[in-house]
TIMI-2910 file (N, C-alpha, C, CB; in pm, 1 decimal, decimal comma, always signed):
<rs>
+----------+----------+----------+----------+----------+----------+----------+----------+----------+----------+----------+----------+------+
!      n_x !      n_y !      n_z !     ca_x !     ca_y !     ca_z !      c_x !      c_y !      c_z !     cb_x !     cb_y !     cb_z ! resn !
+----------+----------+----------+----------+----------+----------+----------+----------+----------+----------+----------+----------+------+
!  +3199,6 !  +1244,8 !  +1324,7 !  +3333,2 !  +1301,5 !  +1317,3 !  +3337,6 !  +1433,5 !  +1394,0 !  +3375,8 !  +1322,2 !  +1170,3 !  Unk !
!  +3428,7 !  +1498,1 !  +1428,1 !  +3477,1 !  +1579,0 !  +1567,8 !  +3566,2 !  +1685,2 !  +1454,6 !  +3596,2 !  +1463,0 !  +1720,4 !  Unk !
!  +3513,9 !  +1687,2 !  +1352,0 !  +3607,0 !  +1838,3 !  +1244,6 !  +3564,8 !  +1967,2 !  +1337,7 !  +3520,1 !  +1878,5 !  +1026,1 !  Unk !
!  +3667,1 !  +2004,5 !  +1316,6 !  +3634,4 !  +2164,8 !  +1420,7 !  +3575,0 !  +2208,6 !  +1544,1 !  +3559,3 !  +2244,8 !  +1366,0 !  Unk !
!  +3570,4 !  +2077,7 !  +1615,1 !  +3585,2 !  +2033,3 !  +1747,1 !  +3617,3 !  +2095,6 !  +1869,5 !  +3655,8 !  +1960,4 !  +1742,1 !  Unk !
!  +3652,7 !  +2221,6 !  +1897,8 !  +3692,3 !  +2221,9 !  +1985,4 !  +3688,3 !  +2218,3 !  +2147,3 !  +3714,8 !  +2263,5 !  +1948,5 !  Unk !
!  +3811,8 !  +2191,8 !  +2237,8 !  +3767,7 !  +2199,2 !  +2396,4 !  +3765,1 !  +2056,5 !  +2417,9 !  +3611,3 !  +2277,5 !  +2438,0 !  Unk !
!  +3775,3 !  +2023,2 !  +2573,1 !  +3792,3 !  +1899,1 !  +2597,6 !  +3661,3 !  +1830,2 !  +2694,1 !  +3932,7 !  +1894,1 !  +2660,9 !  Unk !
!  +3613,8 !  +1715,7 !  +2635,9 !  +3453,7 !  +1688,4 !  +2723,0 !  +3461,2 !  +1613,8 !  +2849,3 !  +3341,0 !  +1591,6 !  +2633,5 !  Unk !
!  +3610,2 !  +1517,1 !  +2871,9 !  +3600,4 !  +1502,1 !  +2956,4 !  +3539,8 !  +1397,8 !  +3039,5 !  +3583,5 !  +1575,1 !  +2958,7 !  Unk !
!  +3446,3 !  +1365,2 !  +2935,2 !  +3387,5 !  +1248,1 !  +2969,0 !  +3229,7 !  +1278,5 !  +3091,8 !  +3529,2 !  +1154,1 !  +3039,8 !  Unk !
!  +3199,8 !  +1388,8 !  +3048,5 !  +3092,0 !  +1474,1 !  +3138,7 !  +2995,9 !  +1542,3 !  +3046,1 !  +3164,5 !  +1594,2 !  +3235,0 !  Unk !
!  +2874,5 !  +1566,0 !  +3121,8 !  +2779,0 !  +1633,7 !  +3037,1 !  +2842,6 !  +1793,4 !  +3071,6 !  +2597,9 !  +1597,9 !  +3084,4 !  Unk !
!  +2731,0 !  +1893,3 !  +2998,2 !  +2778,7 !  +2046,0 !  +2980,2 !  +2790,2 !  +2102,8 !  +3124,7 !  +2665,0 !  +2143,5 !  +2886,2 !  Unk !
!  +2672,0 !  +2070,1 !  +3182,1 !  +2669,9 !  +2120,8 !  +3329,7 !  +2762,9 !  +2106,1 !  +3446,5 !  +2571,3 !  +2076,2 !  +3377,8 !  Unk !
!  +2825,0 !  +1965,0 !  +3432,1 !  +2931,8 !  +1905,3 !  +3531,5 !  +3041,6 !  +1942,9 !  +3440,2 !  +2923,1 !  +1730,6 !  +3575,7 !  Unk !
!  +3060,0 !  +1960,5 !  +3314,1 !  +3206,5 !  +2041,2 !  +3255,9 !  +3229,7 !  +2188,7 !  +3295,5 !  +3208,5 !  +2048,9 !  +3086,5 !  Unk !
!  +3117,3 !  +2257,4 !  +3282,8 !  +3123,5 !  +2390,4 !  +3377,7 !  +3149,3 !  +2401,3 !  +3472,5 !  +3045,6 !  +2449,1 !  +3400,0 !  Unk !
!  +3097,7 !  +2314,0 !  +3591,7 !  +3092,9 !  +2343,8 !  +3686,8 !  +3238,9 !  +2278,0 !  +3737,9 !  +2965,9 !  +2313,9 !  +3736,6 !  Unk !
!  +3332,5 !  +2162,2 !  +3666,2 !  +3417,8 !  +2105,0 !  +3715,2 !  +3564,2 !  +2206,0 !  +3648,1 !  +3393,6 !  +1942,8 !  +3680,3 !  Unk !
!  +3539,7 !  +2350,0 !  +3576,1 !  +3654,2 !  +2404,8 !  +3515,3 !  +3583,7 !  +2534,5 !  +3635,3 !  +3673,0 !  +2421,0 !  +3306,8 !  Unk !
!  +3514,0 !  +2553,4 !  +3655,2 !  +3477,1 !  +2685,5 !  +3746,7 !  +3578,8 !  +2676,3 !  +3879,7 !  +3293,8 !  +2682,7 !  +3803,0 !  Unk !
!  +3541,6 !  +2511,3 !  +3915,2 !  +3625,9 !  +2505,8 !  +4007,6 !  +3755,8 !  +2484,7 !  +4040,3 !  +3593,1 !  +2460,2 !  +4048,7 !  Unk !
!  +3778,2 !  +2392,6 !  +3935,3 !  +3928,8 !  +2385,6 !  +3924,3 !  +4008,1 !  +2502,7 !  +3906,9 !  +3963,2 !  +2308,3 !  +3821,4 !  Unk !
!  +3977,0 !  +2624,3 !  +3861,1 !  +4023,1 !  +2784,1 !  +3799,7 !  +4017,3 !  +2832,7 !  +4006,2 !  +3842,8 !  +2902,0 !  +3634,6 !  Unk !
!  +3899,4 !  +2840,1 !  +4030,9 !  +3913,1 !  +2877,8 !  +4148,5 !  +3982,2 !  +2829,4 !  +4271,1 !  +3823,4 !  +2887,8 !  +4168,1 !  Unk !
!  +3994,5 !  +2702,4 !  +4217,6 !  +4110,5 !  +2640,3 !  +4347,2 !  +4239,7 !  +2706,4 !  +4273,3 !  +4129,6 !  +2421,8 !  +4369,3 !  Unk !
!  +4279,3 !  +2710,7 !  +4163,8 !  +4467,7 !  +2766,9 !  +4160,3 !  +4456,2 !  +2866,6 !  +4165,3 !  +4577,3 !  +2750,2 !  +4042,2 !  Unk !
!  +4331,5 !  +2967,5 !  +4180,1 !  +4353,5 !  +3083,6 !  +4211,1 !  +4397,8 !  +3146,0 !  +4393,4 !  +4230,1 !  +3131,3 !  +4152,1 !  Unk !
!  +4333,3 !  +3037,6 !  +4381,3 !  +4318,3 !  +3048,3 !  +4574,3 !  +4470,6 !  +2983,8 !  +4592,4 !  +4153,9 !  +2916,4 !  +4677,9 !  Unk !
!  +4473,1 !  +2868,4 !  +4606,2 !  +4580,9 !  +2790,7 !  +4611,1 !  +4729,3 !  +2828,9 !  +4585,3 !  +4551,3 !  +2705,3 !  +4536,7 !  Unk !
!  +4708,8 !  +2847,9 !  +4417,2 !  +4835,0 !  +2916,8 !  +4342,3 !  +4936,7 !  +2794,8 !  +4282,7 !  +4928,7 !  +3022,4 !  +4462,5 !  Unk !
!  +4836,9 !  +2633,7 !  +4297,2 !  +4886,4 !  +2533,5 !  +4304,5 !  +4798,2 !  +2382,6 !  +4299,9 !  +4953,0 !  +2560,6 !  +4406,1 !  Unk !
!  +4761,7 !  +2322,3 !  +4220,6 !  +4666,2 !  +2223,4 !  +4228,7 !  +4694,1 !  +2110,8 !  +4129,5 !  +4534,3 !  +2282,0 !  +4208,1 !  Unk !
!  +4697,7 !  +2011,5 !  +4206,1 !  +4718,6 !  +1860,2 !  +4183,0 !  +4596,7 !  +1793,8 !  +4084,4 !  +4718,5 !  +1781,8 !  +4338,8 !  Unk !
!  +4623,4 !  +1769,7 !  +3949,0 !  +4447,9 !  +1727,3 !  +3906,9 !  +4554,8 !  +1617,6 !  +3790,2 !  +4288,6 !  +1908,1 !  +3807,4 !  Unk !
!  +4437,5 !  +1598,5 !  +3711,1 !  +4504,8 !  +1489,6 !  +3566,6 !  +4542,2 !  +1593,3 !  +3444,2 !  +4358,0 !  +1355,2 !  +3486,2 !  Unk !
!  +4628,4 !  +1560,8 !  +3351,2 !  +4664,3 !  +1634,5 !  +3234,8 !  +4546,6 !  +1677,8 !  +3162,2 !  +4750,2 !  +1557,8 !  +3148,3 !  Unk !
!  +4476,6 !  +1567,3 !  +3134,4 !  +4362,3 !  +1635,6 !  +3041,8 !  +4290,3 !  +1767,9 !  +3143,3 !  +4224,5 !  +1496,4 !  +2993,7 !  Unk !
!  +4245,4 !  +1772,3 !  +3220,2 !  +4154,2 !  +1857,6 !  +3310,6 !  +4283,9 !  +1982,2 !  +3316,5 !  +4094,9 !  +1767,2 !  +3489,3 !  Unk !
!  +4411,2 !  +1972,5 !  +3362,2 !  +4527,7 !  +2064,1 !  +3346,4 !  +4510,1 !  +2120,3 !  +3201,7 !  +4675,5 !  +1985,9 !  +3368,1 !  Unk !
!  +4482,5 !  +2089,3 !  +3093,0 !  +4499,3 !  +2111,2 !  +2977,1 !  +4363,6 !  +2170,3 !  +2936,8 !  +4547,4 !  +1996,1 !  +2910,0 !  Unk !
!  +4263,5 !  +2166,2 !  +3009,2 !  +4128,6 !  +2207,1 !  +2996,1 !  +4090,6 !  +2317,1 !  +3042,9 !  +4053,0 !  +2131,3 !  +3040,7 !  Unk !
!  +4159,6 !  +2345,5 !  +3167,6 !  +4159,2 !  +2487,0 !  +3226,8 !  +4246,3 !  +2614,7 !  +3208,8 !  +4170,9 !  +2468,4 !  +3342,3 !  Unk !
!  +4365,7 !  +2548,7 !  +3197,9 !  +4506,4 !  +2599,7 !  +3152,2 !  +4478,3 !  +2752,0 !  +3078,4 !  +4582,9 !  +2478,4 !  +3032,9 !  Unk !
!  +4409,6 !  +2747,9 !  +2986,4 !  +4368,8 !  +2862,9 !  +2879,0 !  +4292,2 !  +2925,9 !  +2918,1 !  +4321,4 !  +2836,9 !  +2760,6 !  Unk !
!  +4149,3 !  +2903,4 !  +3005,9 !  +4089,8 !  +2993,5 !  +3058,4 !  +4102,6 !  +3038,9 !  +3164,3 !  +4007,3 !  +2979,4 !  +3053,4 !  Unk !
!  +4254,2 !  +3003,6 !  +3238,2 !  +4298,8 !  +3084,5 !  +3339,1 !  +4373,7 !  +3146,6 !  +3296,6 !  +4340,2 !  +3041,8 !  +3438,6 !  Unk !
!  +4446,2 !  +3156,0 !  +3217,0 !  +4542,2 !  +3235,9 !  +3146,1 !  +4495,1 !  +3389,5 !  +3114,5 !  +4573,5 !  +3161,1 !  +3015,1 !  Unk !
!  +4380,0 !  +3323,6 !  +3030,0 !  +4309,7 !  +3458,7 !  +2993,2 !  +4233,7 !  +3508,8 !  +3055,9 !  +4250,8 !  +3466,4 !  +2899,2 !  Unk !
!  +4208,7 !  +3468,3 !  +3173,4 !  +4111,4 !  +3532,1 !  +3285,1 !  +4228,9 !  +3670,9 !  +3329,2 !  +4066,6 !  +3391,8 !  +3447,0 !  Unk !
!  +4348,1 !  +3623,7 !  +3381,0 !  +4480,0 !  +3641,9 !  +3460,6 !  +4530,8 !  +3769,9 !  +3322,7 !  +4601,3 !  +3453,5 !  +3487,3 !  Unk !
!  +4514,7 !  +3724,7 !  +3219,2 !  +4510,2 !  +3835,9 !  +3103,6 !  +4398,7 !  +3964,6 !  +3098,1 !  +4484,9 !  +3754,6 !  +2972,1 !  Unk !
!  +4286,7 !  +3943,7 !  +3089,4 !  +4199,5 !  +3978,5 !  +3149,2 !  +4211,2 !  +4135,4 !  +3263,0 !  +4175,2 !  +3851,4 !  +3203,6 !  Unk !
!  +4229,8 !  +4038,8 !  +3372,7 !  +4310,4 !  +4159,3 !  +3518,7 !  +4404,9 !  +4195,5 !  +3477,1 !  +4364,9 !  +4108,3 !  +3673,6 !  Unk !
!  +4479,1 !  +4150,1 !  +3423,0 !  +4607,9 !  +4253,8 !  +3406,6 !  +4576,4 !  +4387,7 !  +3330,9 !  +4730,9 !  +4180,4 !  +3318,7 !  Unk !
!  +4507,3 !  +4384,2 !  +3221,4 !  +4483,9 !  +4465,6 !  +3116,9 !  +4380,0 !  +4584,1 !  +3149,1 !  +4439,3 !  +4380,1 !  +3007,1 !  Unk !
!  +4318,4 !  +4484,4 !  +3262,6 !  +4211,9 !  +4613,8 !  +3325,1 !  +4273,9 !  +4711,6 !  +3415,0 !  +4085,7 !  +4556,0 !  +3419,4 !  Unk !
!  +4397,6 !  +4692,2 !  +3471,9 !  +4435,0 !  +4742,1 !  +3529,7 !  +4461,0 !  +4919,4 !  +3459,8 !  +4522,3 !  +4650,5 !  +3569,1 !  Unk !
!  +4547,7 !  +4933,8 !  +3352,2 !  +4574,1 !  +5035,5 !  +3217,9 !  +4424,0 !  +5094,3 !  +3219,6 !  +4623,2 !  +4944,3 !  +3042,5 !  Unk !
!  +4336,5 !  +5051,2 !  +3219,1 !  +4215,7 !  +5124,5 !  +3155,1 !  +4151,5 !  +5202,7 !  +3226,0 !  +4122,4 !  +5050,0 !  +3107,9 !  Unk !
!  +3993,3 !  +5248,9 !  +3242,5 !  +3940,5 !  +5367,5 !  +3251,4 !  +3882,6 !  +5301,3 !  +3338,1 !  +3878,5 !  +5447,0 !  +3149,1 !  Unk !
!  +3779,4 !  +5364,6 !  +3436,7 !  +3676,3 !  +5278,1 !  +3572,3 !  +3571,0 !  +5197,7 !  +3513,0 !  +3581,3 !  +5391,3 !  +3686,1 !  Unk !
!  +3497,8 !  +5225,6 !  +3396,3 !  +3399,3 !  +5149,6 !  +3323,3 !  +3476,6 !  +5017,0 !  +3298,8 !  +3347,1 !  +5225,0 !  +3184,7 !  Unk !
!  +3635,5 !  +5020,1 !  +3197,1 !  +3654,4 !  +4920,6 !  +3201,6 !  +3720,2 !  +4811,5 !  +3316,8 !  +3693,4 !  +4934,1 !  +3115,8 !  Unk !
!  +3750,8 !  +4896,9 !  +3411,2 !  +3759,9 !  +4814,5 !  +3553,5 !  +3625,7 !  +4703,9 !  +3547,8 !  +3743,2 !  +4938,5 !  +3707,6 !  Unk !
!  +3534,0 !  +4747,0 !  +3577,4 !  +3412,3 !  +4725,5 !  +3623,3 !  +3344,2 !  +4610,3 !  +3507,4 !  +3334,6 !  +4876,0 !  +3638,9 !  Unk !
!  +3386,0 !  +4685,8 !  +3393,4 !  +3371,5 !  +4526,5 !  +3291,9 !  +3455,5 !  +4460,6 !  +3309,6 !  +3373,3 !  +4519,8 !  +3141,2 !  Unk !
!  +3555,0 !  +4419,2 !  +3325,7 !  +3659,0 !  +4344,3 !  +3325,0 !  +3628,6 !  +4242,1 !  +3484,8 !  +3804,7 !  +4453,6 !  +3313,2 !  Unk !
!  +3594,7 !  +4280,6 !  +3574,2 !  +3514,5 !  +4235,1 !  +3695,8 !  +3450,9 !  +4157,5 !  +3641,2 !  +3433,8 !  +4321,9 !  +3775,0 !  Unk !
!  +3307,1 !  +4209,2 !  +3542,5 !  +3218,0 !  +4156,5 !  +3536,8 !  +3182,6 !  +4079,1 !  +3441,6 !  +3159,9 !  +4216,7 !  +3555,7 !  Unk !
!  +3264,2 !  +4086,8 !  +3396,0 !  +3321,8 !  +3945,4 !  +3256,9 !  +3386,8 !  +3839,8 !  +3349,1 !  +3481,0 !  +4005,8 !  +3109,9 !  Unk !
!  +3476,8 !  +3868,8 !  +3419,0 !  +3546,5 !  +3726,6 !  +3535,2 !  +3429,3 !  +3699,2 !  +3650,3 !  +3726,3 !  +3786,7 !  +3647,2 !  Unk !
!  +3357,3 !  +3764,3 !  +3668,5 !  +3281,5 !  +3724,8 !  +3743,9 !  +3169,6 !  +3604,4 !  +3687,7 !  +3233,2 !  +3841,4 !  +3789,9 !  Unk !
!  +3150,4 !  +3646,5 !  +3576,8 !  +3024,1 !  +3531,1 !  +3459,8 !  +3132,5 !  +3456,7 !  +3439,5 !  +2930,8 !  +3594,7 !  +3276,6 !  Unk !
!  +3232,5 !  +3445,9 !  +3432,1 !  +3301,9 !  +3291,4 !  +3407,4 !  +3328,8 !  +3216,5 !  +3535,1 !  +3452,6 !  +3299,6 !  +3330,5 !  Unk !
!  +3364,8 !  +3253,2 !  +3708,5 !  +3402,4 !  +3200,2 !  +3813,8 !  +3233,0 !  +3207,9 !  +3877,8 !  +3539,8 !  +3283,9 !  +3889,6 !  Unk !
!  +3185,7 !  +3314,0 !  +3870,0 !  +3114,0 !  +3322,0 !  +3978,5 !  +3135,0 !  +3321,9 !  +4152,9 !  +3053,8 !  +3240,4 !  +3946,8 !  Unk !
!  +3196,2 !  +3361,2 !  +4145,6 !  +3242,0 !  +3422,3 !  +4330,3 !  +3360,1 !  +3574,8 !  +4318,1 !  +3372,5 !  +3244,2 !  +4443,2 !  Unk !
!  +3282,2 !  +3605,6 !  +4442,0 !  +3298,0 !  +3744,3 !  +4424,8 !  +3503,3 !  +3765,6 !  +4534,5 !  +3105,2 !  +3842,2 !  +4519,6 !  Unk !
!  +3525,2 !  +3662,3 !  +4598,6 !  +3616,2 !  +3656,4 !  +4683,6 !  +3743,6 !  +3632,5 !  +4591,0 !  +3584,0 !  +3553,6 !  +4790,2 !  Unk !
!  +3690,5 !  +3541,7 !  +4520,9 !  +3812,4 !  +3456,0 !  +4413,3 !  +3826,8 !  +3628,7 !  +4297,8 !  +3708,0 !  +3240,9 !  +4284,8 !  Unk !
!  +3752,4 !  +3677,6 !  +4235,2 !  +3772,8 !  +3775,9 !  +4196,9 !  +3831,8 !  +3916,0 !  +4196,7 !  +3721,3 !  +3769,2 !  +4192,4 !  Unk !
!  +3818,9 !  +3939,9 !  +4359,4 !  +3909,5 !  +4034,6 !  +4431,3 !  +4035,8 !  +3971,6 !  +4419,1 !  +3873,1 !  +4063,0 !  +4581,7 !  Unk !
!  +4097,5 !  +3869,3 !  +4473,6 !  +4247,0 !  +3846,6 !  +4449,1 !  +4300,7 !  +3814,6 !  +4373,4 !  +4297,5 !  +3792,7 !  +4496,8 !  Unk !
!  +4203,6 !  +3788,5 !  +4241,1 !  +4271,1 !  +3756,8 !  +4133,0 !  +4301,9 !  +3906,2 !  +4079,6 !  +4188,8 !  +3656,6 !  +4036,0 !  Unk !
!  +4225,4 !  +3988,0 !  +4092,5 !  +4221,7 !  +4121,8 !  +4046,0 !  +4367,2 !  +4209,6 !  +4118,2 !  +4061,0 !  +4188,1 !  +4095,7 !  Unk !
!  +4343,2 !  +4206,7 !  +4262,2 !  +4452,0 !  +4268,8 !  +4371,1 !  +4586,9 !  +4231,2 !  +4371,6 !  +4416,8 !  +4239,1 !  +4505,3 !  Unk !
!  +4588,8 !  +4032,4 !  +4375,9 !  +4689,4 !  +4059,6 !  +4446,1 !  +4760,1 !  +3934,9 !  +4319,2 !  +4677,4 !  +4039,1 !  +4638,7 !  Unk !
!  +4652,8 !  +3814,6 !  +4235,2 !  +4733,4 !  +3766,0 !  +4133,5 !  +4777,3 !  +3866,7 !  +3994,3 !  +4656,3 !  +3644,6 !  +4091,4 !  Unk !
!  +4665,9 !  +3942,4 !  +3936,2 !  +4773,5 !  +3994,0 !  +3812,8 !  +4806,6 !  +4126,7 !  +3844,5 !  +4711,7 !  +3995,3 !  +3652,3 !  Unk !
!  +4848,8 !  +4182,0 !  +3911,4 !  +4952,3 !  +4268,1 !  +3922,4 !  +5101,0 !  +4199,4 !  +3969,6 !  +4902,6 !  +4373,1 !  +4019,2 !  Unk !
!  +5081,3 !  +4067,0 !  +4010,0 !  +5252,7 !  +4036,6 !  +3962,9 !  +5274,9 !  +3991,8 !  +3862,3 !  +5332,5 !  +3949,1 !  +4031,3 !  Unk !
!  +5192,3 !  +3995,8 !  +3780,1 !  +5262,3 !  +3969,0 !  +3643,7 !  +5267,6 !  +4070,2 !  +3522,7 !  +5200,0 !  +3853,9 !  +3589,4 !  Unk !
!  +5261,1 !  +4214,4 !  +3596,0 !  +5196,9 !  +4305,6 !  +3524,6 !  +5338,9 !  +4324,7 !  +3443,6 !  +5118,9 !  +4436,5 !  +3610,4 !  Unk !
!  +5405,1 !  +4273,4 !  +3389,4 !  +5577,3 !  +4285,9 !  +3322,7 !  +5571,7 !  +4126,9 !  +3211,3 !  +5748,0 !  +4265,2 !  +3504,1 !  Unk !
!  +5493,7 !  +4070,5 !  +3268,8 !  +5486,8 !  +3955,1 !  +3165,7 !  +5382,7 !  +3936,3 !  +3059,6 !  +5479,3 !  +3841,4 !  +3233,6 !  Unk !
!  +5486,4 !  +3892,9 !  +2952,5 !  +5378,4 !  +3885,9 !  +2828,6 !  +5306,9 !  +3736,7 !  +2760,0 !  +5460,6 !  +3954,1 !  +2704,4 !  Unk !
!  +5242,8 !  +3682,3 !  +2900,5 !  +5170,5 !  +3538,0 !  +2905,5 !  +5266,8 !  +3451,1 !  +2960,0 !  +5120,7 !  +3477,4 !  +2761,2 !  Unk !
!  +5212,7 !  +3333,4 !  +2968,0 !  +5288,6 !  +3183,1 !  +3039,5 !  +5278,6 !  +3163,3 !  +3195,5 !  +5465,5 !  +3181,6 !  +3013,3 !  Unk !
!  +5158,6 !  +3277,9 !  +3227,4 !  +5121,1 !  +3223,0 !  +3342,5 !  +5144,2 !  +3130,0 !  +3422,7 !  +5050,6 !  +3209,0 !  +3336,7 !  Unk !
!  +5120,7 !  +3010,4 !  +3372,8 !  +5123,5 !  +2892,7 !  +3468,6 !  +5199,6 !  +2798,8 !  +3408,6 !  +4990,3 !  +2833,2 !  +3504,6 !  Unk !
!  +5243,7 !  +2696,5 !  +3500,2 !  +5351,4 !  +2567,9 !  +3452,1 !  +5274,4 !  +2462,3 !  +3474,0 !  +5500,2 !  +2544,1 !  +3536,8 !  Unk !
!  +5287,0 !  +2341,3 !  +3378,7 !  +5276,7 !  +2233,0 !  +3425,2 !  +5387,4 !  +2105,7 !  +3466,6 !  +5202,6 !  +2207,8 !  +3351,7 !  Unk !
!  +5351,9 !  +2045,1 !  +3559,6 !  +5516,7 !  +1972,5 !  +3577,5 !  +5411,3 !  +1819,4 !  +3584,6 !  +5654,2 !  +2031,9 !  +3775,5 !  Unk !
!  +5511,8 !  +1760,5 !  +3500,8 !  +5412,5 !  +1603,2 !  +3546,4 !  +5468,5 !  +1522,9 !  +3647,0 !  +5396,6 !  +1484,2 !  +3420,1 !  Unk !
!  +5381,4 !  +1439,0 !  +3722,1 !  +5410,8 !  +1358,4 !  +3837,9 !  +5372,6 !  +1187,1 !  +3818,0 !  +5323,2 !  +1427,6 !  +3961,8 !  Unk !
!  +5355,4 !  +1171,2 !  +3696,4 !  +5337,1 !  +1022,8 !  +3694,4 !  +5224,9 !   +986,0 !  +3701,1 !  +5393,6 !   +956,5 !  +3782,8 !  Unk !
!  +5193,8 !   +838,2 !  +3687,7 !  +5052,7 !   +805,8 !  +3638,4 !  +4982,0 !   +795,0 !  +3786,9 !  +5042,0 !   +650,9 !  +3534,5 !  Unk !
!  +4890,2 !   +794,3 !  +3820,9 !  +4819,3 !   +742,0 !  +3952,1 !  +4808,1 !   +632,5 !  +3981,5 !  +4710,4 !   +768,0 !  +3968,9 !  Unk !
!  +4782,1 !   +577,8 !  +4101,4 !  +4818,3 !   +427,6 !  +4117,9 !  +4646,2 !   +334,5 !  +4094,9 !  +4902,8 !   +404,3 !  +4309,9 !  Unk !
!  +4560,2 !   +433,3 !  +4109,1 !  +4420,1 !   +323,6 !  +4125,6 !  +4382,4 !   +325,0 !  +3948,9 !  +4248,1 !   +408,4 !  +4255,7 !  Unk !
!  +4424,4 !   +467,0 !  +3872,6 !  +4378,3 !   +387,8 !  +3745,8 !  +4478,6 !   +463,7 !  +3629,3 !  +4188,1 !   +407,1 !  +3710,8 !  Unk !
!  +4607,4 !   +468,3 !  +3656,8 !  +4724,3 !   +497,8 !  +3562,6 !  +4664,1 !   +657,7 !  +3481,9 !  +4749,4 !   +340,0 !  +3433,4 !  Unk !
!  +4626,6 !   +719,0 !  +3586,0 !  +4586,3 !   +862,5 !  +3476,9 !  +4721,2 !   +919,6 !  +3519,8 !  +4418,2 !   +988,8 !  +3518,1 !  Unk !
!  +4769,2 !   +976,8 !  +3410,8 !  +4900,8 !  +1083,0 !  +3429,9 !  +4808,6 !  +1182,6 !  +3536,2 !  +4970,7 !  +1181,3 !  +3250,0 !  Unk !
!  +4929,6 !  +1254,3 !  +3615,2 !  +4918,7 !  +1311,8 !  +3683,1 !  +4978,3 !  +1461,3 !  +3673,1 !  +4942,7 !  +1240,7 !  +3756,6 !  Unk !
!  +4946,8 !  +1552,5 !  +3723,5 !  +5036,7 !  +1717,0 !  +3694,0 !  +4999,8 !  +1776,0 !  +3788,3 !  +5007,3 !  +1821,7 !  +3559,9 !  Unk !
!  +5114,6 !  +1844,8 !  +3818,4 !  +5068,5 !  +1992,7 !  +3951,6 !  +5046,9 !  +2092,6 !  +3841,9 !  +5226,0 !  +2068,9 !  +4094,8 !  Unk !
!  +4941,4 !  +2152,1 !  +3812,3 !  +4938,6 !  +2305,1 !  +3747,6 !  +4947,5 !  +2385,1 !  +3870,1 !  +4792,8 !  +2350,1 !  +3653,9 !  Unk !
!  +5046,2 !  +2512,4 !  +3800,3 !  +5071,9 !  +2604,4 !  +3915,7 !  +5139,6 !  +2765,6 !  +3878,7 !  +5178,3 !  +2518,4 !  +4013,4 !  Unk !
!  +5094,0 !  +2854,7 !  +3908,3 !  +5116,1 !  +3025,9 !  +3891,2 !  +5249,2 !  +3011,5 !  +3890,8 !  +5058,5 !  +3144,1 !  +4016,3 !  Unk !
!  +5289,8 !  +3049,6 !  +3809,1 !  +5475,5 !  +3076,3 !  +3838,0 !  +5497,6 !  +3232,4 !  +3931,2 !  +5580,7 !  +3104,3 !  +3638,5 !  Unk !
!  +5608,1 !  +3215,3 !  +3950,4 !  +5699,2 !  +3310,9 !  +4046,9 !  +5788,1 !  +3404,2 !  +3998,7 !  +5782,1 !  +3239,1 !  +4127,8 !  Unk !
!  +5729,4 !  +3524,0 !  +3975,5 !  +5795,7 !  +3625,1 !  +3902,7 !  +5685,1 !  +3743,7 !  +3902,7 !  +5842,8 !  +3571,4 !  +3750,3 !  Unk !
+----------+----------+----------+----------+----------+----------+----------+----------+----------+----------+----------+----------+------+
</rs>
């Protein structure tokens, strides 16, 4: 039984679940826009949120917590490129919003094996 369960597996061991939310986070960061399945949309969804929460909040604080706040997003993405613009140039536009980061819009099932489909994507504001 799966009581207190949480997070989604995906159907992957630990290593390819890491490594398949590392990347997916780093493509909509880059992107600002990415085509995947609901479950995997629904898997990342939260830890981009709070990454994007994260930068924003470091922004208010002192240089130590700059520098942690880096280095806390950095142990979850691992790349140092994706980190600068998430830092620079994604959450300071949302520095007025209080969460809901991102949208999901669905696009229908896929044609080779009926998985729902979704664009997750940064909203505009």
């Amino acid at each position: 039984m799966r009581h207190s369960v949480a997070g989604y597996r995906l159907g992957r061991t630990k290593g390819a679940r890491i490594a398949l939310r590392r990347n997916l986070i780093k493509q909509l960061f880059t992107h600002e826009r990415i085509q995947t399945t609901k479950a995997k949309a629904a898997a990342i969804r939260g830890e981009a949120e709070r990454l994007i929460t994260l930068a924003r909040n470091s922004a208010n604080g002192s240089d130590s917590d700059k520098v942690n706040a880096r280095r806390i997003a950095i142990s979850k993405l691992g790349d140092n490129q994706i980190i600068k613009r998430l830092f620079d140039e994604i959450a300071p536009r949302f520095a007025t919003r209080n969460g809901g980061y991102t949208r999901v819009m669905k696009l229908g099932p896929r044609l080779g094996d009926s998985a729902e489909m979704v664009v997750l994507e940064l909203v505009e504001e």
